[in-house]
N, CA, C and O of each residue as an XYZ file, in Angstrom:
272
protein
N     -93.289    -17.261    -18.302
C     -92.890    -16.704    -17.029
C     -94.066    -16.833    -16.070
O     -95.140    -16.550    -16.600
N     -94.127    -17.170    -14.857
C     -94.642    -17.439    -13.719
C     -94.955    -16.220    -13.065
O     -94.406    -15.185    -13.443
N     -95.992    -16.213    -11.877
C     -95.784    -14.887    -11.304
C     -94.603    -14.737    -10.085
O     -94.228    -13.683     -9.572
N     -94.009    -16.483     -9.699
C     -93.306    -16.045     -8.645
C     -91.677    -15.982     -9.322
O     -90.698    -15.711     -8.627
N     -91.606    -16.278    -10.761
C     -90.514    -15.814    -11.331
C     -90.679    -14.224    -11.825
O     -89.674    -13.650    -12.244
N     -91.765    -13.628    -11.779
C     -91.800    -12.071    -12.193
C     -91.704    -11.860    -10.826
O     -90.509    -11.603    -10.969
N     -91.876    -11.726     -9.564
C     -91.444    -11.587     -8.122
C     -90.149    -11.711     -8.471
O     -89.561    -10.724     -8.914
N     -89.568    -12.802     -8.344
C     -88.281    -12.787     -8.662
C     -87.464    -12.073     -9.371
O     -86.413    -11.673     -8.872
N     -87.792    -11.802    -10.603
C     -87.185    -10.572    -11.584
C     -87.026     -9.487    -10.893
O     -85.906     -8.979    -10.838
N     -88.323     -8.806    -10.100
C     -88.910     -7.793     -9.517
C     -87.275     -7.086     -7.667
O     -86.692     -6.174     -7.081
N     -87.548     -8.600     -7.823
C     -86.739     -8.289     -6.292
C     -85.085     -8.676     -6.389
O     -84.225     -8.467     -5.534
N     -84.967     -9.180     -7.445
C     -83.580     -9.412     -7.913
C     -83.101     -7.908     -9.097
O     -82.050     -8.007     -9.730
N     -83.859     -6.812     -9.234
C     -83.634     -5.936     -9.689
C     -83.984     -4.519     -8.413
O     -83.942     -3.406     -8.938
N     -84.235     -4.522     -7.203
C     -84.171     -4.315     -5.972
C     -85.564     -3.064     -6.434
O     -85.381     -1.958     -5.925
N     -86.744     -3.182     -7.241
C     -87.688     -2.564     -7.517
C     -88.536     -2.682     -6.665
O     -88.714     -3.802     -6.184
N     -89.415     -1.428     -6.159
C     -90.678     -1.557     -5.820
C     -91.671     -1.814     -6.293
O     -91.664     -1.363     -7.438
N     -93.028     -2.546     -5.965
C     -93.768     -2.659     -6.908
C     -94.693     -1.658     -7.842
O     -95.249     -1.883     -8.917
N     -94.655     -0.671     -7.166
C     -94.537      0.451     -8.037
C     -93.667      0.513     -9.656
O     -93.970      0.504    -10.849
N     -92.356      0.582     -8.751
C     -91.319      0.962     -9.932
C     -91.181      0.087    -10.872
O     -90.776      0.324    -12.010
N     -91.661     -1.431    -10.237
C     -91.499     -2.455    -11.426
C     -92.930     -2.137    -12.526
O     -92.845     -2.063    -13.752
N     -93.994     -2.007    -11.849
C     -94.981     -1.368    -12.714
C     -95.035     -0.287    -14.053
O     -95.699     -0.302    -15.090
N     -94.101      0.567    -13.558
C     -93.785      2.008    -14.338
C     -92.811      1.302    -15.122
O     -93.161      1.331    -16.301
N     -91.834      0.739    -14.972
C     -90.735     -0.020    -15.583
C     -91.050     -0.799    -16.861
O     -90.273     -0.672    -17.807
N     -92.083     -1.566    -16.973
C     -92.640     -2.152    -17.956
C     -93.673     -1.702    -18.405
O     -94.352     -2.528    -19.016
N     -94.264     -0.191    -18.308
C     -95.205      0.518    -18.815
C     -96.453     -0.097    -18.673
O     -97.043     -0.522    -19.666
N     -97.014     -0.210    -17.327
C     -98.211     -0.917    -17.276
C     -98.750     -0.542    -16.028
O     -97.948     -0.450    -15.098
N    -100.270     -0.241    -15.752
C    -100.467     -0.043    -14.517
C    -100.292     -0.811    -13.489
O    -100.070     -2.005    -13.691
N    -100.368     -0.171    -11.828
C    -100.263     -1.053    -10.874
C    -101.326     -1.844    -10.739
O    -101.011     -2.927    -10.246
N    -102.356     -1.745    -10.958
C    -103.544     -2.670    -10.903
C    -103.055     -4.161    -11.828
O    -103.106     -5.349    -11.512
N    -102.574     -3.457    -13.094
C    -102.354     -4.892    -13.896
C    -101.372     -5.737    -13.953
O    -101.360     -6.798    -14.578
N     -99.981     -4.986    -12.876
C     -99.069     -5.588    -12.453
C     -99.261     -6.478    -11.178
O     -98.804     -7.616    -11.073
N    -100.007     -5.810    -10.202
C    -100.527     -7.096     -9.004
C    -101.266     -8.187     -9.688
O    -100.971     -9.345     -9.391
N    -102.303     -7.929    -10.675
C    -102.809     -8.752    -11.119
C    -102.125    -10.303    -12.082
O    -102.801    -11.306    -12.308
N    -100.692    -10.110    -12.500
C     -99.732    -10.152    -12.925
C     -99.354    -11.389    -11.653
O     -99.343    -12.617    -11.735
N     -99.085    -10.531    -10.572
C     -98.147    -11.287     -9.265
C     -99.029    -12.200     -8.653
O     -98.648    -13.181     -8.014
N    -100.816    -11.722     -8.941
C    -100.931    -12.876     -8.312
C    -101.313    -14.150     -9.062
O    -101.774    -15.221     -8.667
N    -101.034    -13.771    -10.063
C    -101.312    -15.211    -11.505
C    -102.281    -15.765    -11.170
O    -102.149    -16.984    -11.063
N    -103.485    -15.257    -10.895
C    -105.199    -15.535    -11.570
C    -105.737    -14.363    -12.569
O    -105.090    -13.335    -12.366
N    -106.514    -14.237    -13.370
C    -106.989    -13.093    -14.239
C    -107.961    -12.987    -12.922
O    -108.296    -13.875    -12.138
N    -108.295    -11.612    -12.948
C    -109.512    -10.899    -11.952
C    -110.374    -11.376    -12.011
O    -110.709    -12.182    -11.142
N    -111.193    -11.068    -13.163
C    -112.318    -11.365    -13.329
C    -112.965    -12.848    -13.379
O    -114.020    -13.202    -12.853
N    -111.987    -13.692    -14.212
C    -112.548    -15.404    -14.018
C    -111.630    -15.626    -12.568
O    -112.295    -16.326    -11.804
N    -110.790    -15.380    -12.186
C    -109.762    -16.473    -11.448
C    -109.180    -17.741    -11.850
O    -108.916    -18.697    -11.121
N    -109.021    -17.632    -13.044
C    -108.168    -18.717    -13.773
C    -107.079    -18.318    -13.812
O    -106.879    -17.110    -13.681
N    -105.854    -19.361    -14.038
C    -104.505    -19.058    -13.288
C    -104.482    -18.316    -14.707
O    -105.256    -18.501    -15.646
N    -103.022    -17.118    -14.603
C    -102.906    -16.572    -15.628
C    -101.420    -16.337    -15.646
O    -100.732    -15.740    -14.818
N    -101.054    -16.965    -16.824
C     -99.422    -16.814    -17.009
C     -98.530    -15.245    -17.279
O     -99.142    -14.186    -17.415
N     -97.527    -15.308    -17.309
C     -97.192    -13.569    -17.330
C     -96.702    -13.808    -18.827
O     -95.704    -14.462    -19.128
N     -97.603    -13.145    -19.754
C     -97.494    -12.617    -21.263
C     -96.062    -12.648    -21.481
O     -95.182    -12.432    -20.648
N     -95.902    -13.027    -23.046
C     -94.848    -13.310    -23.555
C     -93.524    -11.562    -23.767
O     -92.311    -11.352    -23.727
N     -94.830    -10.738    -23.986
C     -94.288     -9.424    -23.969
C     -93.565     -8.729    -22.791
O     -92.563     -8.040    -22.601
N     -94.375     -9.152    -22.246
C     -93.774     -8.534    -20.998
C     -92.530     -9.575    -19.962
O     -91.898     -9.180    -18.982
N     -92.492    -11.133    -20.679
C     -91.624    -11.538    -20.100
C     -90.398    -10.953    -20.487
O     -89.365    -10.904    -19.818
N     -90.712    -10.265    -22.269
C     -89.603     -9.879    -23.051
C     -89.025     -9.028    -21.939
O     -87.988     -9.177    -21.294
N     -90.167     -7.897    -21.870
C     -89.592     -6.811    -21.239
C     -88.616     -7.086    -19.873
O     -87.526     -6.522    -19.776
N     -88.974     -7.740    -19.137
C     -88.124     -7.833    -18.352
C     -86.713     -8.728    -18.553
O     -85.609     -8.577    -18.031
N     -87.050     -9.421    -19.228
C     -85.248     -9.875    -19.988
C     -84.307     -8.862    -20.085
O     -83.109     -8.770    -19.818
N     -85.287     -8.010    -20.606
C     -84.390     -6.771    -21.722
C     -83.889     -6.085    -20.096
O     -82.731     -6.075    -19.677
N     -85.103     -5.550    -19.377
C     -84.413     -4.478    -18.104
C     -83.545     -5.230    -17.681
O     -82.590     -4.480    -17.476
N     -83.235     -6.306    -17.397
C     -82.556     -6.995    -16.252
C     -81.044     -6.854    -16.878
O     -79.935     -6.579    -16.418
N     -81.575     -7.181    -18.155
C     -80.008     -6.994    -19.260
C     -79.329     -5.544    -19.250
O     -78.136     -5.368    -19.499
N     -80.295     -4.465    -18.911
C     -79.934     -3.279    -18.872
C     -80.291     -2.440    -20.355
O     -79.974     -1.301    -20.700
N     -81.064     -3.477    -21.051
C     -80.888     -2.660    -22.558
C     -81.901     -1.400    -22.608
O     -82.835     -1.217    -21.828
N     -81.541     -0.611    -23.634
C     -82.551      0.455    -23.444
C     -83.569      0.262    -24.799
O     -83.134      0.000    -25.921
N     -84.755      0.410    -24.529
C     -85.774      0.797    -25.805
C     -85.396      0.960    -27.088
O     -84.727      1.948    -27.394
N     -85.772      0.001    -28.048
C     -85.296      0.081    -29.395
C     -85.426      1.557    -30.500
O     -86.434      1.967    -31.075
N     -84.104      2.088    -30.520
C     -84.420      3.647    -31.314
C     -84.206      4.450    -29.855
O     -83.559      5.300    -30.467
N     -84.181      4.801    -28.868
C     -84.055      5.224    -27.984
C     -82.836      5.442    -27.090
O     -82.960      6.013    -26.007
């Protein structure tokens, strides 16, 4: 996943970037960091983690937390 396909996820689920933050249990710092697909610290492009692409599959699908 890309960061302008996690934008996409983000705004095709009508979230703020806030709420998309809280949504996938992660801070807002590491979710912009996320959107703008460089890591901070080097600035090498940085892809959006396999986990968290999960996660947003799953919200978009509507599913809820496994056991939950």
């Amino acid at each position: 996943m890309t960061s302008e396909q996690l934008r996409s996820w983000q705004e095709s689920l009508e979230l703020t970037t806030e709420a998309a933050a809280a949504s996938l249990g992660m801070s807002l710092s590491g979710y912009y960091q996320l959107l703008a697909g460089r890591h901070r610290g080097t600035g090498k492009p940085q892809e959006v983690d396999r986990r968290t692409a999960l996660a947003c599959a799953a919200l978009k699908k509507g599913l809820k937390p496994y056991g939950g």
